[in-house]
Structures are given as structure tokens and as C-alpha cells.
C-alpha positions, 0 to 999 in steps of 0.5 A: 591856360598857363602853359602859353602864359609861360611859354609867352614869359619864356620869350619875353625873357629870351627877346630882352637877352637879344636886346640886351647883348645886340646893345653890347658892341665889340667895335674898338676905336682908334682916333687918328685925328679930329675928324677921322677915325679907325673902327675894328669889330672883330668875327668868327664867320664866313665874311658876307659884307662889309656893314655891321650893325656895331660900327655903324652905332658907334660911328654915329656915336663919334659922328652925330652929323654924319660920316664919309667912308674912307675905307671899309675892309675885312682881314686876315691871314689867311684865306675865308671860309665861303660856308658857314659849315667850314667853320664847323671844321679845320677852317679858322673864320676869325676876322677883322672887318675895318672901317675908316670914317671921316665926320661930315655934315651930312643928313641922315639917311632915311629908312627903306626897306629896300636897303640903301638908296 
């Protein structure tokens, strides 16, 4: 009886640490002028695509109206891993994913399962 009233304790404690640290962005800020503005999040993982959850928070932090991209990029110096087992070996998987936004009026896009429309 107490057992799966630990175990339920022990993933409560376990989703609130997820919670807590997915709030905790690492996305750095550069203001390049009154509407537009630089955002670096920096990985340690094979590149899978351009959208972070960190950028997109504090774009809309920056941008309350909404926002246009004008450039989404990742970088680095040398070539990406394509496999997450890569990484586990000689392959350095550090990169830079960058996104420039300018703020605009635009309404918010509406949540689907079936990702963006």
C-alpha cells in the first residue's frame, strides 16, 4: 500500500524537476534595433531542426505581438553529427542554433496537433 504511494511521490518530485529546469532557458539575447533582434540557444546534439522551445518562449517574451523570422540557422565549425551515437564518441556535437526575428503584429497561431498549419 505505501509502496505505489512512494513510487507516485517519487514521480511527482521527478515531473516538478522537468518542469522546473524546461523553464530555465539558455537562449541569449542581442538587440540589433527597436524591432529586431538575435537569439543563440547553444546544443550538444546531433542538429534535428531549426525550432526550439527556449527561442520561441523568449521570442514571444520580446515579441508579445508577434514576430516574422528573418533568418533561422544552426552553426558550427565543423561538420554534424547525423546519430546521437556519434556523440557518444570522437564527434563533437556542440552547436549554435540562431534566430533572427523582427516584432510585427501578428495573431497567434493556434494550436494543432498536426504541427504548424
Amino acid at each position: 500500500m505505501i509502496k505505489p504511494v512512494l513510487n507516485s511521490a517519487g514521480l511527482v518530485a521527478v515531473a516538478l524537476a522537468v518542469f522546473n529546469l524546461s523553464a530555465c532557458s539558455t537562449a541569449q539575447t542581442h538587440k540589433v534595433d527597436d524591432e529586431t533582434y538575435y537569439l543563440t540557444e547553444y546544443y550538444s546534439e546531433p542538429l534535428t531542426d531549426f525550432e526550439s522551445w527556449a527561442l520561441r518562449r523568449q521570442a514571444k517574451e520580446l515579441c508579445p505581438t508577434g514576430y516574422d523570422y528573418l533568418l533561422r540557422k544552426a552553426g558550427k565549425p565543423s561538420e554534424f553529427a547525423k546519430q546521437h551515437f556519434q556523440c557518444l564518441g570522437e564527434k563533437d556535437c556542440s552547436y549554435a542554433l540562431e534566430w533572427r526575428i523582427r516584432c510585427v503584429e501578428r495573431p497567434e497561431e493556434k494550436f494543432s496537433i498536426f504541427g504548424r498549419t
